[in-house]
VOSE-497512 format. One line per 8 residues: number of its first residue (from 1); their letters; for each residue x, y, z of N, C-alpha, C. Coordinates in Angstrom, 3 decimals, decimal comma, padded with zeros to 6 digits. Example, Ala and Ser with C-alpha at 12.3 -4.5 7.8 and 13.67 -1.06 7.14 Angstrom:
2
1	AS	013,190/-005,690/007,800/012,300/-004,500/007,800/013,200/-003,300/007,800 | 012,850/-002,250/007,080/013,670/-001,060/007,140/012,900/000,030/007,870
END
This chain:
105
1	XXXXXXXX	-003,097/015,703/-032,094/-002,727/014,385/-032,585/-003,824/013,404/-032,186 | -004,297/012,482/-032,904/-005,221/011,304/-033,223/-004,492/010,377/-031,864 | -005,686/009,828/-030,889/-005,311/008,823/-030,483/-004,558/008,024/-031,010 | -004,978/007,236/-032,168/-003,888/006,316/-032,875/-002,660/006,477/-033,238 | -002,409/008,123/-033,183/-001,236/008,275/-033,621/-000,121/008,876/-032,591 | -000,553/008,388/-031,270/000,165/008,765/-029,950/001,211/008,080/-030,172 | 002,697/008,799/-030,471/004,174/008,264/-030,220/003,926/007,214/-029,041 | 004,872/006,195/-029,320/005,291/005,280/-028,117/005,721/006,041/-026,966
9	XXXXXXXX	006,379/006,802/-027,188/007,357/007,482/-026,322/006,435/008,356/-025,161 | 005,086/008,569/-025,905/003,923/009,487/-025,058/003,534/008,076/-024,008 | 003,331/007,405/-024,165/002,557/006,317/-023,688/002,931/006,254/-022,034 | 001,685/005,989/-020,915/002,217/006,133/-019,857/002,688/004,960/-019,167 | 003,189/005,057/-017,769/003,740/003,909/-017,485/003,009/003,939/-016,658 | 003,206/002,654/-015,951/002,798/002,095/-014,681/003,915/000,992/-014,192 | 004,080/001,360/-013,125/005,534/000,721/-012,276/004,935/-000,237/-010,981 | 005,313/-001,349/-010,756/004,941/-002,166/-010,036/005,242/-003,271/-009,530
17	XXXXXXXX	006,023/-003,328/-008,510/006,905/-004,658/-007,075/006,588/-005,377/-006,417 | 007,246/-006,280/-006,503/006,950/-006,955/-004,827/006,711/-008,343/-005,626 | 005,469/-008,920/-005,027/004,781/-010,522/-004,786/003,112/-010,161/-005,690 | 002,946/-010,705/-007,069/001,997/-010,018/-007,435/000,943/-011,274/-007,346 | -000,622/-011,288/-006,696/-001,365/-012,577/-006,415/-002,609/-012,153/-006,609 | -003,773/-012,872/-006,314/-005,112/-012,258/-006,727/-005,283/-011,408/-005,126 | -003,966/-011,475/-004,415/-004,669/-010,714/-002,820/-004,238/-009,280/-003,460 | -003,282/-008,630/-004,415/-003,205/-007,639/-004,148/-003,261/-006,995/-005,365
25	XXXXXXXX	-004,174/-007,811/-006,334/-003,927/-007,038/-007,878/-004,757/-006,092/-008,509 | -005,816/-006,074/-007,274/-006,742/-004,900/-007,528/-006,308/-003,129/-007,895 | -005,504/-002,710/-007,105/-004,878/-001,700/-007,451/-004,025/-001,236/-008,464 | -003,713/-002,609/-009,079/-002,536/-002,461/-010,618/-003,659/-002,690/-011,373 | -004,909/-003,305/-011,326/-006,113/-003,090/-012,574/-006,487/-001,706/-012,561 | -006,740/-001,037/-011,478/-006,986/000,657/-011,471/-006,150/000,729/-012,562 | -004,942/000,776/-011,629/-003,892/001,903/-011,894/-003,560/001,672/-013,980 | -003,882/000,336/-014,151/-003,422/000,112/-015,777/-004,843/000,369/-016,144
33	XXXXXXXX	-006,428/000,429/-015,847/-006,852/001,122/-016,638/-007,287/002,389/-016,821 | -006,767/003,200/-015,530/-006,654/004,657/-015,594/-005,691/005,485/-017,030 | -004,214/004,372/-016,922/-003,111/004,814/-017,223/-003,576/004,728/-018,848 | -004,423/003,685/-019,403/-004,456/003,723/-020,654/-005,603/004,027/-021,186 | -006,593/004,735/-020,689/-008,003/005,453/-020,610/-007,366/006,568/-021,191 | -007,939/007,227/-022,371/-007,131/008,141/-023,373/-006,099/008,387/-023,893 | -005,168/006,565/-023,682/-004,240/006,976/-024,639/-004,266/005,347/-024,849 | -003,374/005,697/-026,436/-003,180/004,567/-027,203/-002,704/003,054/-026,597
41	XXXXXXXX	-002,324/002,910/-025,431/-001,260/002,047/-025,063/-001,248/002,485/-023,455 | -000,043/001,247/-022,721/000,557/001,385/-021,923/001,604/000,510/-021,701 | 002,672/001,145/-020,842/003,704/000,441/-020,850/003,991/-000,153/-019,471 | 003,714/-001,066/-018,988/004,233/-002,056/-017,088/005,301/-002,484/-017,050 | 006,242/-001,671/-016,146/007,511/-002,085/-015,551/006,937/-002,950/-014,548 | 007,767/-004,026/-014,926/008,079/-005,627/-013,918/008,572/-005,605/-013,127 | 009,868/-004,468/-013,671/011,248/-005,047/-013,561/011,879/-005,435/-011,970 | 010,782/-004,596/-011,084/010,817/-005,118/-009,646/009,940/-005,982/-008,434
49	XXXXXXXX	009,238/-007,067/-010,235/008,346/-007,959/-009,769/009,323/-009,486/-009,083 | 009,015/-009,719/-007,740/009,563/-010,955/-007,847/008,611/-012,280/-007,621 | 007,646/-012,026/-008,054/006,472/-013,309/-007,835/005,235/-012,607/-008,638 | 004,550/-013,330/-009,828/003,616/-013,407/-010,419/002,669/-014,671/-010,612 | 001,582/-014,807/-010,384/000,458/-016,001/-010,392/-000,302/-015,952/-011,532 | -000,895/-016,515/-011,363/-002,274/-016,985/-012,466/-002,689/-015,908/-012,638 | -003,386/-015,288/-011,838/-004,221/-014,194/-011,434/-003,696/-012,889/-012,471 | -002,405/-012,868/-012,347/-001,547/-011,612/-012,630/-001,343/-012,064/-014,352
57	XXXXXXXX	-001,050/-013,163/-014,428/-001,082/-013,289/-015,954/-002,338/-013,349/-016,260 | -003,532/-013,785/-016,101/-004,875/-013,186/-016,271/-004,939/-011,516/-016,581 | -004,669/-010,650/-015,573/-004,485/-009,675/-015,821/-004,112/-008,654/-016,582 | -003,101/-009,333/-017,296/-002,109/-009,055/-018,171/-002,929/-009,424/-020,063 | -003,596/-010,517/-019,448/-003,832/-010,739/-020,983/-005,162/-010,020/-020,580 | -005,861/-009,853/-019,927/-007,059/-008,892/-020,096/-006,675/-007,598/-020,674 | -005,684/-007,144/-020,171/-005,078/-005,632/-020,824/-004,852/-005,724/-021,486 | -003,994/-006,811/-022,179/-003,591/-006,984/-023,740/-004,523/-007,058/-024,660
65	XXXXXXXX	-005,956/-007,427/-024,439/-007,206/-007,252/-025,211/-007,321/-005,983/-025,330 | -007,480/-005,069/-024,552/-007,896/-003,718/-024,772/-007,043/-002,563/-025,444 | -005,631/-002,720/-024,711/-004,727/-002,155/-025,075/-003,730/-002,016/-025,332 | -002,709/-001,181/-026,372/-001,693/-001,987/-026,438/-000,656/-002,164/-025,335 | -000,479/-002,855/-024,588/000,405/-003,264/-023,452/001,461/-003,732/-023,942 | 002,097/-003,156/-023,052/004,143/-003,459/-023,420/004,964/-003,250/-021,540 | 004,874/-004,791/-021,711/005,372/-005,150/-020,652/007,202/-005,105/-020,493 | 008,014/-004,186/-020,030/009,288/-004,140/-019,712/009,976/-004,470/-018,447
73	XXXXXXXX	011,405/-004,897/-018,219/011,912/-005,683/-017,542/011,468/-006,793/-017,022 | 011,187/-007,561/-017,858/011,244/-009,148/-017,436/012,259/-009,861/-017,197 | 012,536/-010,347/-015,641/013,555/-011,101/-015,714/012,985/-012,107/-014,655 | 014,314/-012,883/-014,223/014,039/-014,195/-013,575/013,113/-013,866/-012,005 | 012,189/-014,601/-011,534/011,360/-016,114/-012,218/010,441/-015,672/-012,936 | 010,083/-014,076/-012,777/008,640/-014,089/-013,497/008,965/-014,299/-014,903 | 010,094/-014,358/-015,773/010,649/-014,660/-017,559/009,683/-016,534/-017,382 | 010,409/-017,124/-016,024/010,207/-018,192/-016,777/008,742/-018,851/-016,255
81	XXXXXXXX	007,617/-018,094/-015,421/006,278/-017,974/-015,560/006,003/-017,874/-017,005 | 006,185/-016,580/-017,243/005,878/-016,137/-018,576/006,154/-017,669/-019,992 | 007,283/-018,016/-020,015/007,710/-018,755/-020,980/007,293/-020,291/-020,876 | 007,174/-020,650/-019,423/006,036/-021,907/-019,092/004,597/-022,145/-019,704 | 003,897/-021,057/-019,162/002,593/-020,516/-020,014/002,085/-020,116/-021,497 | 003,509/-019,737/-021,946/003,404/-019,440/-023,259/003,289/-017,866/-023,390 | 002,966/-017,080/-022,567/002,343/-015,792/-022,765/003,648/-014,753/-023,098 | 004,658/-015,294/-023,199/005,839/-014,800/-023,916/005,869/-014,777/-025,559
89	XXXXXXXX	005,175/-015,379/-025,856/004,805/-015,427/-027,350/003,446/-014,570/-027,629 | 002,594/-014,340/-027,135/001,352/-013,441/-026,652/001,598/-012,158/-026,846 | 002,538/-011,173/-025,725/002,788/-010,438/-025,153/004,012/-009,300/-025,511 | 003,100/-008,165/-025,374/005,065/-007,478/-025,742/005,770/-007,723/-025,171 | 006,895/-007,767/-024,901/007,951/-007,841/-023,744/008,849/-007,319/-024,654 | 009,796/-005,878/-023,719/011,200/-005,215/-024,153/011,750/-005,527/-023,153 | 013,055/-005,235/-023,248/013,792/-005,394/-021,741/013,719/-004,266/-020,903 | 013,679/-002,860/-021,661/013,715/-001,607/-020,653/012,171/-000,683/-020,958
97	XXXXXXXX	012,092/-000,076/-020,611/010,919/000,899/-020,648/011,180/001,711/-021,884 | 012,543/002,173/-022,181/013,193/002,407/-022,821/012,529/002,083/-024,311 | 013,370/000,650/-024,421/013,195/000,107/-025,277/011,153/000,225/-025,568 | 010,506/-000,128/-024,931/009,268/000,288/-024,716/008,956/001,056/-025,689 | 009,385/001,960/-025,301/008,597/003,614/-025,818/009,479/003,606/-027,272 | 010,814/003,450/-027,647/011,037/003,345/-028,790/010,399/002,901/-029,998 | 009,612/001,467/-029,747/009,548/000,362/-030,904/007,779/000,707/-031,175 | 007,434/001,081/-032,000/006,442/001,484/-032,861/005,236/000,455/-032,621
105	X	003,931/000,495/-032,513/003,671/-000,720/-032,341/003,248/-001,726/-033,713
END
């Protein structure tokens, strides 16, 4: 199968918690451009983010240039980072990983 034509459902994840800042975001840039280095996409669980910065939404839209990124479980405060900034209109966002890998891009 054609890169381009990698199911959602193939697409890998990357899972990631806590307090996200420019002190510790070096290791989630690895880890998201390892994860989407030969394949179509990737998918970042939030869902056990409880603090995101500048830095991290920087991050986010850098990946979104390259690849297709599909960001799942967004919820409160990082939803209303996201929706302050605008990058909710930008950005995939599903609610589950789930949902993620379902929706075609």
């Amino acid at each position: 199968m054609s890169k381009n034509k990698r199911p959602p459902a193939d697409l890998p994840v990357v899972t990631v918690a806590g307090d996200l800042d420019a002190s510790n975001l070096g290791p989630l840039d690895a880890q998201l451009k390892a994860a989407a280095d030969g394949a179509p996409g990737v998918i970042l669980d939030i869902s056990a983010v409880t603090f995101g910065d500048s830095t991290f939404l920087n991050l986010l839209i850098r990946t979104h240039r390259t690849t297709d990124l599909r960001i799942a479980g967004l919820h409160p405060p990082v939803d209303r980072l996201f929706h302050l900034v605008g990058v909710d209109t930008v950005l995939k966002i599903f609610p589950t990983v789930a949902d993620a890998r379902s929706t075609r891009a």
